[in-house]
C-alpha positions as CSV (number, residue, x, y, z in Angstrom):
1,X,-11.5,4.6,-9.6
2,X,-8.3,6.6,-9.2
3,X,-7.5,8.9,-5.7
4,X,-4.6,11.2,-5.9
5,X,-4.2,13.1,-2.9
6,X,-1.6,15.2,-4.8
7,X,-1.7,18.5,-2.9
8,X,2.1,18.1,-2.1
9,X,5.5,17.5,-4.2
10,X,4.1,14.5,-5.8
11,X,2.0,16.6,-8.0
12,X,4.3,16.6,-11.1
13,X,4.3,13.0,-11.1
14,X,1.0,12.6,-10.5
15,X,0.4,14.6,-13.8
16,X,2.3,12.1,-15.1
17,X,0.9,9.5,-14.1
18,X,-2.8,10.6,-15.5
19,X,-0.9,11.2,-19.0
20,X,0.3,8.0,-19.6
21,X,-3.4,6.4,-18.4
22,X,-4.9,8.4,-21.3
23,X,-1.9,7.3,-23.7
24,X,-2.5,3.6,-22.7
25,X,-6.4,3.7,-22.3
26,X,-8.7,2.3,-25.5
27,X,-12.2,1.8,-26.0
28,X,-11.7,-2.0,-26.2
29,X,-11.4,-2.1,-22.6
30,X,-15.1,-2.0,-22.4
31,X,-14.8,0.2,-18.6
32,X,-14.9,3.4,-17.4
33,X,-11.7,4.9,-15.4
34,X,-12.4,7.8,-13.5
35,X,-10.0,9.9,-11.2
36,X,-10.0,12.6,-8.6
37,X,-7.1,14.7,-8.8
38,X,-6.2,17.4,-6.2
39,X,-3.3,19.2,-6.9
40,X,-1.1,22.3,-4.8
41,X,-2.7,26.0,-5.9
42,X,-5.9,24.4,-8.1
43,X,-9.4,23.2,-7.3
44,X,-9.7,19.4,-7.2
45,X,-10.9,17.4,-10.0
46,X,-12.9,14.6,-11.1
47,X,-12.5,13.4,-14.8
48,X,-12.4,10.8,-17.1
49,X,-11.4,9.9,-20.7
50,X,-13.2,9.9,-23.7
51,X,-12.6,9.3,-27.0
52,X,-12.9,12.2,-29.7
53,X,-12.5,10.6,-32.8
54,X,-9.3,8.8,-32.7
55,X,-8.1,10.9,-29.9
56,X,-8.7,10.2,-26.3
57,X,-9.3,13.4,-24.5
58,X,-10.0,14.8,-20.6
59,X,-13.6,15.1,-19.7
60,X,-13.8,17.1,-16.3
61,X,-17.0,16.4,-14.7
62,X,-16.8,18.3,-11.3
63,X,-14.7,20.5,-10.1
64,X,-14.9,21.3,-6.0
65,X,-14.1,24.1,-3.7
66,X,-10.6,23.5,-1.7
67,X,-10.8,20.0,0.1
68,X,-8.4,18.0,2.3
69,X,-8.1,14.9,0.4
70,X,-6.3,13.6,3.3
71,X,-9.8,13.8,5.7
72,X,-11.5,10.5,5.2
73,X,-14.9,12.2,4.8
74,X,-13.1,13.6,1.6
75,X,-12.4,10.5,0.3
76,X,-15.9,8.4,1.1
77,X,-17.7,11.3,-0.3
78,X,-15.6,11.0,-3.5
79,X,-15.8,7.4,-3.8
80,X,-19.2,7.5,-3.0
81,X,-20.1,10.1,-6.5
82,X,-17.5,8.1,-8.4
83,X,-19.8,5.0,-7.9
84,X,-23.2,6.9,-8.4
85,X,-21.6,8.2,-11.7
86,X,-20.6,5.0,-13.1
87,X,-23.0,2.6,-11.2
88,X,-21.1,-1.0,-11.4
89,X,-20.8,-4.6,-10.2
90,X,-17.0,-4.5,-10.3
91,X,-14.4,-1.6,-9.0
92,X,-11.1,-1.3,-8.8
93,X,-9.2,1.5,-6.6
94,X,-5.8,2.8,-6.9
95,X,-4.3,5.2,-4.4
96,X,-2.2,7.5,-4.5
97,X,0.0,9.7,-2.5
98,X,2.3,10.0,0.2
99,X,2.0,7.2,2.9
100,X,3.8,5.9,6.5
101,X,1.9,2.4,6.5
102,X,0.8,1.8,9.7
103,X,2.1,4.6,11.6
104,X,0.0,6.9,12.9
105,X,0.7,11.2,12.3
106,X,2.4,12.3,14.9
107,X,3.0,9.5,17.1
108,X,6.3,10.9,18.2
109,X,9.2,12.6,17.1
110,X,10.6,10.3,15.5
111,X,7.3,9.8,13.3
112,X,7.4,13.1,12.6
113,X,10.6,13.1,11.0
114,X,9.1,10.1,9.2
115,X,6.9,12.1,7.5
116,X,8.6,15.2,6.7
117,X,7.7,16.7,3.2
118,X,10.5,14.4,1.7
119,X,12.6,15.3,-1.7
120,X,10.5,13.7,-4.4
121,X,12.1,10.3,-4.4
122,X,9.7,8.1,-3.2
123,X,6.2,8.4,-2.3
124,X,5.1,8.0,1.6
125,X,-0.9,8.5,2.2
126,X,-2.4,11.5,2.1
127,X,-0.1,14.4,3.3
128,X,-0.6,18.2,1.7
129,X,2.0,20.5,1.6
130,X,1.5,21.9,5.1
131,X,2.5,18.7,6.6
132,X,-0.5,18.7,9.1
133,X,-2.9,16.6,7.6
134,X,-2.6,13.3,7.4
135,X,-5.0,10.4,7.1
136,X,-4.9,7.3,9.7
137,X,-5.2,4.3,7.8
138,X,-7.9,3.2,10.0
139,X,-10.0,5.8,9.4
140,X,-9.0,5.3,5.4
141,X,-10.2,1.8,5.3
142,X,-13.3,2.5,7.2
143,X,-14.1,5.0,4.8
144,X,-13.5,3.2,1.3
145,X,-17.8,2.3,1.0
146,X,-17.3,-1.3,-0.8
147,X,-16.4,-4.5,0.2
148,X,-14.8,-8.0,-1.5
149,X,-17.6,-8.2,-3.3
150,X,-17.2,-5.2,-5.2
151,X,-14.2,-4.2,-4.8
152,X,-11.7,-6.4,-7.0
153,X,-8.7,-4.4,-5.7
154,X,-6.9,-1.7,-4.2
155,X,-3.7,-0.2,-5.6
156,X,-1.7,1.0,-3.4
157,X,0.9,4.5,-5.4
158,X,2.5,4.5,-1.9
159,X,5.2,3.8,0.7
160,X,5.0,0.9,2.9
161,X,1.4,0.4,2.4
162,X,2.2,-3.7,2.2
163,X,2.0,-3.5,6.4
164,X,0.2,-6.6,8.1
165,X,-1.6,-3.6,9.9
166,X,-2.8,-2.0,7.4
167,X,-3.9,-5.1,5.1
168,X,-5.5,-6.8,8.3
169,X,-8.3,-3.5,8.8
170,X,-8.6,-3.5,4.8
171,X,-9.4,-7.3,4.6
172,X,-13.3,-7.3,4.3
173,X,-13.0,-4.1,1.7
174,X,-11.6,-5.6,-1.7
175,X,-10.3,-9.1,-3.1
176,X,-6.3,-8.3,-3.7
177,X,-4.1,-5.5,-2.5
178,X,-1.1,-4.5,-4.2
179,X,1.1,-2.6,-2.7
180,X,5.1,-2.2,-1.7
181,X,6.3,-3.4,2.1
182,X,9.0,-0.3,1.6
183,X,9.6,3.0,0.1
184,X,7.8,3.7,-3.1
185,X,9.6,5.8,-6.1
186,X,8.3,9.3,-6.7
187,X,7.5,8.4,-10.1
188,X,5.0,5.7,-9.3
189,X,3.8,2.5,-11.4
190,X,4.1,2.6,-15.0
191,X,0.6,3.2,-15.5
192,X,1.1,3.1,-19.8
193,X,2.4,-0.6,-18.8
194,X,0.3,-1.4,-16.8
195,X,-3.4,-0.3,-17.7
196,X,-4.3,-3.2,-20.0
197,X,-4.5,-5.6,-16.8
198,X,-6.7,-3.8,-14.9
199,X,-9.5,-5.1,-16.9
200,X,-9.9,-9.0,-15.7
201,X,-12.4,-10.8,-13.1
202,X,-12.2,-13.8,-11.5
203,X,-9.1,-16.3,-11.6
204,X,-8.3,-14.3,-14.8
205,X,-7.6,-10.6,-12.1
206,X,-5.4,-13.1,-10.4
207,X,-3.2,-13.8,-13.1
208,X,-3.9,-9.6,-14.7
209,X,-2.7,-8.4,-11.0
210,X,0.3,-10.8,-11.2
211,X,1.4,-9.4,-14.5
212,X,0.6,-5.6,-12.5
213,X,3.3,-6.2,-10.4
214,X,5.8,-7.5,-12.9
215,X,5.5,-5.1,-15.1
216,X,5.7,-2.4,-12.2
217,X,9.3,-4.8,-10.7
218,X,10.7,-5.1,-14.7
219,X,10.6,-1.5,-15.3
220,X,12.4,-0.5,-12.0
221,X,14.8,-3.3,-12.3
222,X,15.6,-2.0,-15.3
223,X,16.6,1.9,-14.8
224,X,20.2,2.9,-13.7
225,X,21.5,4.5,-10.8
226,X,19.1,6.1,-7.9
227,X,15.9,5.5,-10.2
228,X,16.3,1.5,-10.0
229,X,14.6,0.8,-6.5
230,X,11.4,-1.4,-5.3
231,X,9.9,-4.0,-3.7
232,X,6.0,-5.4,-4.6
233,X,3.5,-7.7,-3.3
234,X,0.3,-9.0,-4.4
235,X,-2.1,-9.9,-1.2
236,X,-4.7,-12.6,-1.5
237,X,-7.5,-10.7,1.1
238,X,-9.3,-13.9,2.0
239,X,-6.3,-15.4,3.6
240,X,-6.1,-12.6,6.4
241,X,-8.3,-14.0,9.2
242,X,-6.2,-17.4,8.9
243,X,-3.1,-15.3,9.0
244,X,-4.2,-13.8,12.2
245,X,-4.9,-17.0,13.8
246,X,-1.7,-18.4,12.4
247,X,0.2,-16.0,13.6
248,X,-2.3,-15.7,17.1
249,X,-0.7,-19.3,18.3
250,X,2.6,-18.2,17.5
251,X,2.5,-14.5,19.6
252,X,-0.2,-15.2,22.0
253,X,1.1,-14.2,25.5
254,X,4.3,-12.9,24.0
255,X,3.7,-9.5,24.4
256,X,6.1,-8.9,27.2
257,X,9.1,-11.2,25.6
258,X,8.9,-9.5,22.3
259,X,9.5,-5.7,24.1
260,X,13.0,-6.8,24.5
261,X,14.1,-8.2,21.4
262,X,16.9,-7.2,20.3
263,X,15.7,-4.5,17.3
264,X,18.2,-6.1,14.5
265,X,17.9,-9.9,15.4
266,X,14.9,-9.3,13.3
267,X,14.9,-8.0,9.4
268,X,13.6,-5.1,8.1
269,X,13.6,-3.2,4.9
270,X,16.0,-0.9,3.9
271,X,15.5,2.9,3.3
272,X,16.1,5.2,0.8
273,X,15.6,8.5,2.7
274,X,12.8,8.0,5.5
275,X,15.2,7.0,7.9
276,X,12.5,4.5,9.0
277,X,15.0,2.0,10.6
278,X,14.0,-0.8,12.2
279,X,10.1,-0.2,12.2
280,X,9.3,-2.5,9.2
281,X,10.5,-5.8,9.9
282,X,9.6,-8.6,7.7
283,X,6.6,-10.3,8.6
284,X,8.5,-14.3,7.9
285,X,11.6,-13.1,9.4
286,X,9.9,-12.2,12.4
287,X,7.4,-15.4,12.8
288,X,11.0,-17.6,11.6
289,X,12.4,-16.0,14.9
290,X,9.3,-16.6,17.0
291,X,9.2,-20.3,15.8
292,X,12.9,-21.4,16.8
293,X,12.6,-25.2,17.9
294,X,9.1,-25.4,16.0
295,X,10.0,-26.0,12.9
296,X,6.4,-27.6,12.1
297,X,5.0,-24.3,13.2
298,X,6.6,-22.0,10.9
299,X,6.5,-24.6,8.4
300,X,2.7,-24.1,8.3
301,X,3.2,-20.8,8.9
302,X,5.3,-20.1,6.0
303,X,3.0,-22.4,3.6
304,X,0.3,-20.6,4.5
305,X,1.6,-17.2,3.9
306,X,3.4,-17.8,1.0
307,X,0.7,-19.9,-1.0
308,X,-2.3,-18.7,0.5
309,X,-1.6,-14.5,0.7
310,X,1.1,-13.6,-0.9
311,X,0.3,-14.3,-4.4
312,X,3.5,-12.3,-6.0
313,X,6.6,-10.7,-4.8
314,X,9.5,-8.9,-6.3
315,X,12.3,-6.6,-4.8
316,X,14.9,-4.5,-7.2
317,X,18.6,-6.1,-7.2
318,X,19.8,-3.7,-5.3
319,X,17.0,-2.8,-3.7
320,X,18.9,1.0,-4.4
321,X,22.3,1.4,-5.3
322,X,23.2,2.9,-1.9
323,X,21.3,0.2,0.1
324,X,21.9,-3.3,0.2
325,X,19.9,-5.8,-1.4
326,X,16.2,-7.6,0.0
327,X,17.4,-11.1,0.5
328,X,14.9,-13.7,-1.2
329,X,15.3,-16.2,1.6
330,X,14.3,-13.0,4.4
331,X,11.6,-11.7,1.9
332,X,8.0,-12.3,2.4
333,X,6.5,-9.4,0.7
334,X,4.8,-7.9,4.1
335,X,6.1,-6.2,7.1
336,X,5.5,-5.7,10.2
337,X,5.7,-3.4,13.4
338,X,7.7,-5.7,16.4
339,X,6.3,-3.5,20.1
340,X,9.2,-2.8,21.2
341,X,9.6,-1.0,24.7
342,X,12.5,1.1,22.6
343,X,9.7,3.1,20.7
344,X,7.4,4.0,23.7
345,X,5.0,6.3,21.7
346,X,4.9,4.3,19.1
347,X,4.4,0.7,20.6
348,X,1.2,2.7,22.8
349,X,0.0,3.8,19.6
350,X,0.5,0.6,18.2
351,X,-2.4,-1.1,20.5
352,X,-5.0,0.5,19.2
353,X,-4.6,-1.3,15.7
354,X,-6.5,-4.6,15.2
355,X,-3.8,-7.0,14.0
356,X,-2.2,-5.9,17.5
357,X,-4.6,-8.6,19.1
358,X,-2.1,-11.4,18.1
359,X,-0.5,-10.8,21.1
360,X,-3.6,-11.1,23.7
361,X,-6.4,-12.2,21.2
362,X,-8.7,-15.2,22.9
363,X,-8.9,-18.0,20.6
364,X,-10.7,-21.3,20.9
């Protein structure tokens, strides 16, 4: 299942990204791939490939009246025909669009700015081309209608969608997450590379996803200049309740100390043209610097997060060639918002986001 929410300056690439599917897709796959495309000026789409002869060809089989593919009714109701057409036991989901991980649309000013109808450099989910709608990624995970038993994984074809906040309300919805902890490029995965791994089950996905996300690091590492930027992570979803407690012992009651941090004692990703500074901090920087004089702690910690969740991770050296590079020793492959009482609007809004409860959560 494939969900562009392309009404915006992504659509070229989105076009793209559908033509090298079709180049890359053969019958030995033994699937079905179908995809919702909703592009500026044209009624939204759902299709699929088949094969005409030797030639694999669009089949369109809807078309709909204007829809904001960034309302989260728009996308349960598409996911939901998707699976009546092509009843299955096994889905995977990749999403695509502009995105702001965690942060909510317009949760101040400086959020705003954050998701401005960018240059198409990188992709940021679910903005059109007015800038006004915009989907809260609580209301997106609530609305994707399967669950890890289903749902194999989601692909993430946008910015900083590898946020602890984000993965922690999508953590009963599919078995792996792949998606980038920073700014995505415009042109998206390599979807010709990339197709034939989408196909596995079981410890075999594992090792399929894995060789997803090098593919998607190899071919980014690879270009020159301003197209040679990335970072990816593939998230093991069981692991994500542990993860919470984990990280519950080490925050618990901290809520106040942590307003005052200092905003660069901590790491956080570097951007291209966001402008995001300082709101996506690493999530194993941050728990290193919560842990000082309990080493067994982050020890744990750190085993746990790296063994257990992140199951791949992979940055472009440099990350850009005007930023600096991701260190590999500060890198865990998921951010993280620190509250501090810097950002007032967004630290209130940050509250209302489940993985927040590390700070005050009960726990026996």
């Amino acid at each position: 299942m494939v969900y562009l929410a392309g009404d915006n300056n992504l659509s070229g690439h989105m076009q793209k990204n559908i033509s090298s599917m079709m180049s890359a897709w053969k019958e030995s796959y033994n699937a079905n791939i179908v995809i919702y495309f909703d592009a500026p000026n044209a009624a939204p789409e759902l299709y699929t490939f088949r094969f005409k002869g030797k030639e694999v060809e669009k089949q369109v089989l809807k078309t709909y009246e204007e829809m904001d593919s960034a309302d989260p009714e728009v996308l349960k109701k598409i996911l939901n025909e998707m699976q009546d057409l092509y009843p299955s036991d096994s889905y995977g989901l990749i999403l695509g669009s502009h995105a702001s991980g965690w942060i909510p649309s317009g949760a101040s000013g400086r959020s705003n700015r954050m998701l401005h109808a960018e240059p198409v450099l990188t992709r940021s989910f679910g903005k059109d081309y007015t800038g006004s709608n915009e989907m809260d990624t609580r209301d997106m995970a609530k609305a994707i209608p399967f669950n890890k038993e289903n749902l194999e994984f989601i692909l993430f074809d946008a910015c900083l969608m590898s946020s602890i906040e984000v993965l922690y309300d999508l953590r009963d919805k599919a078995k792996y997450v792949i998606a980038s902890p920073a700014e995505l490029p415009a042109p998206g995965f390599p979807y010709a590379r990339v197709m034939p791994y989408f196909w596995g089950k079981g410890t075999d996905l594992e090792k399929d996803l894995v060789k997803v996300c090098d593919e998607f690091w190899y071919y980014y590492n690879n270009l020159d200049d301003s197209g040679r930027f990335g970072t990816i992570a593939l998230i093991k979803m069981e692991g994500m309740d542990h993860l919470f407690d984990l990280t519950c012992e080490i925050l618990q009651g901290k809520k106040e100390y942590v307003a005052d941090i200092y905003q660069k004692a901590v790491y956080s990703y570097p951007v291209v043209e966001y402008r995001k500074t300082n709101m996506f901090f690493d999530l194993g920087e941050y728990m290193k610097n919560m842990t000082v004089g309990k080493e067994e702690l982050y020890k744990e910690y750190r085993d746990f997060l790296d063994n257990q969740v992140v199951i791949y991770k992979n940055a472009t050296n440099p990350f850009h060639y005007d930023t600096e590079e991701v260190p590999e020793e500060k890198f865990s492959g998921i951010a993280t918002y620190i509250p501090l009482s810097i950002w007032p609007t967004e630290t209130n809004a940050y509250w209302g986001f489940s993985w927040s409860g590390v700070y005050d959560a009960v726990t026996e």
